[in-house]
C-alpha positions in Angstrom: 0.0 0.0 0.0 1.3 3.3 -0.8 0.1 6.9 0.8 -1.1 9.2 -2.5 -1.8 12.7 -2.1 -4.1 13.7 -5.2 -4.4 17.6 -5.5 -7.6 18.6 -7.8 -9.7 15.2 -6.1 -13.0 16.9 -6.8 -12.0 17.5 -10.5 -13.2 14.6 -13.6 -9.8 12.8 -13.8 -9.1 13.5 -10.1 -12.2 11.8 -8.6 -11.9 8.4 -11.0 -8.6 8.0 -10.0 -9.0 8.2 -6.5 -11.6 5.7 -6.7 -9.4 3.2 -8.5 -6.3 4.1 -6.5 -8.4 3.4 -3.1 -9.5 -0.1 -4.5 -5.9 -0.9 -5.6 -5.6 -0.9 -2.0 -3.4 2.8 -1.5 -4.4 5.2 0.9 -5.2 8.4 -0.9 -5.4 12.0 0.6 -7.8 14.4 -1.7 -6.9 17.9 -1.6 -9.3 20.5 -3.8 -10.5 24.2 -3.4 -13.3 23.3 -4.9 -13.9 26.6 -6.3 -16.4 28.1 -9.0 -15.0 28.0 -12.1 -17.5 25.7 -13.2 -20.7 24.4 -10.8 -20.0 23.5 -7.6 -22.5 20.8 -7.4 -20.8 18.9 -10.0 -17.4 18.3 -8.0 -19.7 17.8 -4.7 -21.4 15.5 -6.4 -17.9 13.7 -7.5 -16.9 13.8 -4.0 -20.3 12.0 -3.0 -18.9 9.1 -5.5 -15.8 8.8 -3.1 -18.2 8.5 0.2 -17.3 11.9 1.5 -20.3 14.3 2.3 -20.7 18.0 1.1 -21.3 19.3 4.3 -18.2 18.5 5.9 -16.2 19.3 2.5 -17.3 22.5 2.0 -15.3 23.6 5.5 -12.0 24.7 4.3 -9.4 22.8 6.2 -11.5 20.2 7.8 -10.9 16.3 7.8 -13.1 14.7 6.0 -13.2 10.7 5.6 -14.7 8.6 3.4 -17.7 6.4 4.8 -16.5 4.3 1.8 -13.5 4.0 0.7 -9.5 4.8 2.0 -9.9 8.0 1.2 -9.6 11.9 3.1 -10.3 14.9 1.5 -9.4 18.3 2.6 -10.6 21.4 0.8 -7.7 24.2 0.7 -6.0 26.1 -1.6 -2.7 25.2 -3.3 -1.4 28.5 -2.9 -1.6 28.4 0.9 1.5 27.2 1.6 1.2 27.0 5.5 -1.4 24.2 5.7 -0.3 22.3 2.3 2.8 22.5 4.3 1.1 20.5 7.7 -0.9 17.7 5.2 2.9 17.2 4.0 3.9 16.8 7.8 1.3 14.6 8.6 1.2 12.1 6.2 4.2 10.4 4.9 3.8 10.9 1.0 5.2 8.1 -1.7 3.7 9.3 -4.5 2.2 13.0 -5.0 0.2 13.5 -8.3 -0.7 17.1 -9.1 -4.0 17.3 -10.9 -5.2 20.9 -9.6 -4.8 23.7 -11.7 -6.9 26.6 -13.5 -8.4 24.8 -16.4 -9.4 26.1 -19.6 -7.6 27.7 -22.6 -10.7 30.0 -23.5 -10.9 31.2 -19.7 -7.2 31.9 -19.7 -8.2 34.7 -21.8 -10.3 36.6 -19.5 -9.2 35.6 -16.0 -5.4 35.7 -16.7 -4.2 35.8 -12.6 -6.2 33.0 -11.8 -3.9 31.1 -13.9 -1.0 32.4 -12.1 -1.7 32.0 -8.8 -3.2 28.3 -9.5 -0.8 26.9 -12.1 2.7 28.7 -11.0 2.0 29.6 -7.2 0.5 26.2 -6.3 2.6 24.2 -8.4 5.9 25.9 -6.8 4.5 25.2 -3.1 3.6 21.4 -4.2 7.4 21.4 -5.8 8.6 22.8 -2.0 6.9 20.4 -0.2 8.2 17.6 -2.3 11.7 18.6 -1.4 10.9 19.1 2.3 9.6 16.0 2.8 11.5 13.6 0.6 8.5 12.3 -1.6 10.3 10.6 -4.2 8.0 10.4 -6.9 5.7 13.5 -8.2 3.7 13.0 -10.7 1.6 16.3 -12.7 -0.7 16.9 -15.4 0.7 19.0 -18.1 -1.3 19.4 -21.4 -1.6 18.7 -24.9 -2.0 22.5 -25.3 1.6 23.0 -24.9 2.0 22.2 -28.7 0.2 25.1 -29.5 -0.8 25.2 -33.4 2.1 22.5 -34.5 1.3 21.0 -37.8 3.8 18.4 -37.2 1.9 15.4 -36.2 1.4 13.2 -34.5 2.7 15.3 -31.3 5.9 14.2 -29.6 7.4 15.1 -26.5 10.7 15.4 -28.2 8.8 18.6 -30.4 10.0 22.3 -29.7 7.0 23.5 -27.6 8.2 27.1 -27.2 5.0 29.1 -29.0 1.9 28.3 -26.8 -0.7 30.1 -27.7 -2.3 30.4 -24.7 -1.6 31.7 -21.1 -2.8 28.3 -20.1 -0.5 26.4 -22.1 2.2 28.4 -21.0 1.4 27.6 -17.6 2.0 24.0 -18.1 4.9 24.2 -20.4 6.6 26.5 -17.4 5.3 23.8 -14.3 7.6 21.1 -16.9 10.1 23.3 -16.8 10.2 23.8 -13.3 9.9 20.6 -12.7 13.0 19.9 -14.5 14.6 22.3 -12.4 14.0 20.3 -9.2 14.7 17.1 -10.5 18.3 18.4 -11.6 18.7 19.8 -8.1 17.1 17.8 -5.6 16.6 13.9 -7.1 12.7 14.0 -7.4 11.7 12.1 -10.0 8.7 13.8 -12.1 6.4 12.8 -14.4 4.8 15.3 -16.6 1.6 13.8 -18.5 0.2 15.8 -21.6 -3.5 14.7 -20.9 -5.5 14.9 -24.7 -9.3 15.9 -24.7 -10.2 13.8 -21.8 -14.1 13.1 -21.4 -16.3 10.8 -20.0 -18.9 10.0 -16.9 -18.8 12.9 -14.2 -16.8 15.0 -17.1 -16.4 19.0 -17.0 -19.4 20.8 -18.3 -16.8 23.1 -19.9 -15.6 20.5 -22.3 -17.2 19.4 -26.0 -18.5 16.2 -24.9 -20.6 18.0 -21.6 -21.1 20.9 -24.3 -23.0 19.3 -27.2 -24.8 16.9 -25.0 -25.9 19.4 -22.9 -27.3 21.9 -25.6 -28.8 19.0 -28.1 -31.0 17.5 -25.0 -31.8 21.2 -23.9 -33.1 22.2 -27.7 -30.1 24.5 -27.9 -27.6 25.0 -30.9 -23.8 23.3 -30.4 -21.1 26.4 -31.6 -18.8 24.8 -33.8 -15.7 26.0 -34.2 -13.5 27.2 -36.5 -16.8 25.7 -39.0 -16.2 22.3 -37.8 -12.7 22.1 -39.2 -11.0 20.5 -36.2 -9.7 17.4 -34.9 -9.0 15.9 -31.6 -7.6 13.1 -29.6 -10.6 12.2 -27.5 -9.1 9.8 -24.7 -11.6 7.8 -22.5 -11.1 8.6 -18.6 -11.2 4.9 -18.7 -8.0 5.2 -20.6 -5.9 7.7 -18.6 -7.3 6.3 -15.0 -5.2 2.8 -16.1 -2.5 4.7 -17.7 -1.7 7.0 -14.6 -2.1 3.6 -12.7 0.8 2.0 -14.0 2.9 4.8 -13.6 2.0 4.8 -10.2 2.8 0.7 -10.0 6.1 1.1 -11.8 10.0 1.9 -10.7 11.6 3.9 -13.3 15.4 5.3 -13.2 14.4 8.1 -15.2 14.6 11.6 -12.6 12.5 13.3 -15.1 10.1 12.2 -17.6 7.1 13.5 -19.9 4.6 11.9 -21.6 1.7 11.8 -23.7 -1.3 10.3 -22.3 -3.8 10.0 -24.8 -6.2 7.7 -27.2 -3.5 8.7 -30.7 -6.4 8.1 -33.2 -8.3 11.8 -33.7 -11.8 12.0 -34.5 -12.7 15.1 -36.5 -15.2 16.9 -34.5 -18.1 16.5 -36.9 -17.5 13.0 -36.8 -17.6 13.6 -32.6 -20.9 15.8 -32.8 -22.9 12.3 -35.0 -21.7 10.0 -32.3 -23.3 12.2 -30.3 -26.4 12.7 -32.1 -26.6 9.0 -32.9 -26.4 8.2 -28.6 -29.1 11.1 -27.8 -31.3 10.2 -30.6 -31.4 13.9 -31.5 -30.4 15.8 -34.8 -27.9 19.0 -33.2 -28.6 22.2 -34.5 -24.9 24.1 -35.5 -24.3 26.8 -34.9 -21.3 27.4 -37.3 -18.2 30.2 -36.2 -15.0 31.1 -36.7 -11.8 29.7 -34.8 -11.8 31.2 -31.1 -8.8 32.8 -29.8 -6.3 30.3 -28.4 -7.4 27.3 -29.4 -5.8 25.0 -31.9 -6.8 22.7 -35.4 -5.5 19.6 -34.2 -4.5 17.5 -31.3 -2.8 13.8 -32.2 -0.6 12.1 -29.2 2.2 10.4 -29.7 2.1 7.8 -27.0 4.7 5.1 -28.0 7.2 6.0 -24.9 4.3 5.1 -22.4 3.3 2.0 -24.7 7.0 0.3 -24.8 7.9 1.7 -21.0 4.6 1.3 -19.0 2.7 -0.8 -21.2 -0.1 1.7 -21.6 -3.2 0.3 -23.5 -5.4 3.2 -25.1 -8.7 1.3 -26.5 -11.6 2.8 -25.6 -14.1 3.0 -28.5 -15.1 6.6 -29.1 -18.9 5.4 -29.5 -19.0 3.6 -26.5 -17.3 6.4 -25.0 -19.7 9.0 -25.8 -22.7 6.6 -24.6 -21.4 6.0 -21.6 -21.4 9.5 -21.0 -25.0 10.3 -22.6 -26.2 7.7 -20.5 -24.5 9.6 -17.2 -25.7 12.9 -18.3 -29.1 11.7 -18.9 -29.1 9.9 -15.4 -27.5 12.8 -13.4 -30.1 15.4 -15.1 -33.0 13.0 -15.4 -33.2 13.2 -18.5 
């Protein structure tokens, strides 16, 4: 059994791999602001999944354990170094993995110091108390946005990723480099993981999967960007849960590392939006626009390093992927 400290617990990829973790047998600390970037309810409700009741998890600070599972959560902010410092103290960390950060490329645009605070301040104190307390493995989610508008696909981590083109992706390119920085100087191994267009059950209502399911059962229009002319890498939570598991299972002698962690076969987004359709059982009504500032044509992972090192497994179906969520959706809404 190993002691996990998972930051961002109340977040989509956060909450299914605490769940997993716990029944791997690992005690798992969950650590979340849980703050309002997107409804509140949602990452309660996540939190519900792991056994742990909103009313003690909404008290900043507070123990709260799972009637459940192996699992305590605390809600607290990254940036406040003092008490991230004491959960360091008091539990004896062999694995941190850093999911907590200020998502979104489009939000990066108009909340800029959220971003700072979140993604450089936070990361920076979890980095500290790494070195303070000897953890010896830290693991963090970077993101496929880092490769900004590259044509050159499929995307490798050996690419140049010096142009993001958003304040969010240069957040994550700067927690790799800092991470760098700390494994050169104080041993820490760290694993940076470029996380692809994750979606599934419990997934963020910000995201295209929660977005088009949300406005074809509501009778709304979907925007489509850029006139439909984009492509992802849509990777099942399914997918990354298992992959972020073997990391976690697995000695490496590599101090620092980065890798994809995604599904490497796109889906163009029309294609996305009829898979959609097809598990609603509605026609979507476009709403056709031009490319939004900060986003990006194409995403395509490269994930060979994880598949010959870690043995990571992407094969999710994207249609059963998508009715697996409609099916959530429609049960969490009723539908």
């Amino acid at each position: 059994m190993k002691t996990i400290l998972i930051t961002g617990a109340a977040g989509f990829i956060g909450m299914h791999l605490s769940k997993i973790l716990c029944k791997k047998g690992h005690h798992v600390i969950g650590y979340d602001n849980i703050n309002d970037y997107y409804d509140v309810n949602l990452k309660y409700g996540r939190l519900n999944e792991l056994g742990v009741e909103r009313t003690s998890a909404e008290v900043f600070h507070q123990e709260c354990k799972s009637s459940t599972l192996n699992f305590t959560f605390y809600r607290a902010n990254l940036e406040d170094l003092d008490f991230l410092s004491k959960i360091f103290e008091k539990y004896n960390f062999d694995i941190v993995i850093n999911l907590a950060a200020q998502a979104g490329v489009r939000y990066s645009i108009e909340n800029p110091h959220a971003y700072g605070q979140s993604n450089l301040v936070g990361f920076l104190n979890i980095l500290e108390c790494c070195r303070q307390h000897k953890v010896s493995k830290l693991m963090y989610a970077s993101s496929s946005s880092v490769y900004g508008n590259s044509i050159d696909v499929p995307f490798s981590t050996s690419q140049n990723v010096d142009h993001p083109i958003s304040l969010y992706a240069a957040t994550k390119k700067a927690n790799e480099l800092m991470a760098h920085s700390y494994s050169h100087l104080y041993k820490i191994q760290t694993i940076g993981l470029r996380f692809f267009t994750v979606y599934g059950p419990w997934g963020r209502p910000d995201m295209a999967m929660f977005l088009f399911t949300d406005a074809i059962c509501n009778n709304r229009p979907i925007k489509v960007f850029n006139h439909g002319d984009l492509s992802r890498d849509f990777t099942y939570i399914d997918d990354i849960v298992q992959g972020i598991t073997k990391l976690v299972n697995k000695e490496s002698n590599h101090l620092y590392q980065l890798y994809n962690i995604g599904n490497s076969k796109p889906v163009q987004l029309m294609d996305f939006i009829q898979e959609v359709e097809r598990s609603t059982g509605i026609k979507a009504q476009l709403e056709m626009l031009p490319m939004q500032a900060g986003d990006v044509n194409q995403t395509w992972a490269d994930v060979d390093d994880l598949i010959s090192e870690y043995d990571y497994q992407p094969n999710y179906p994207v249609a059963e992927g998508v009715s697996n969520f409609v099916q959530w959706y429609k049960a969490y809404y009723n539908k």
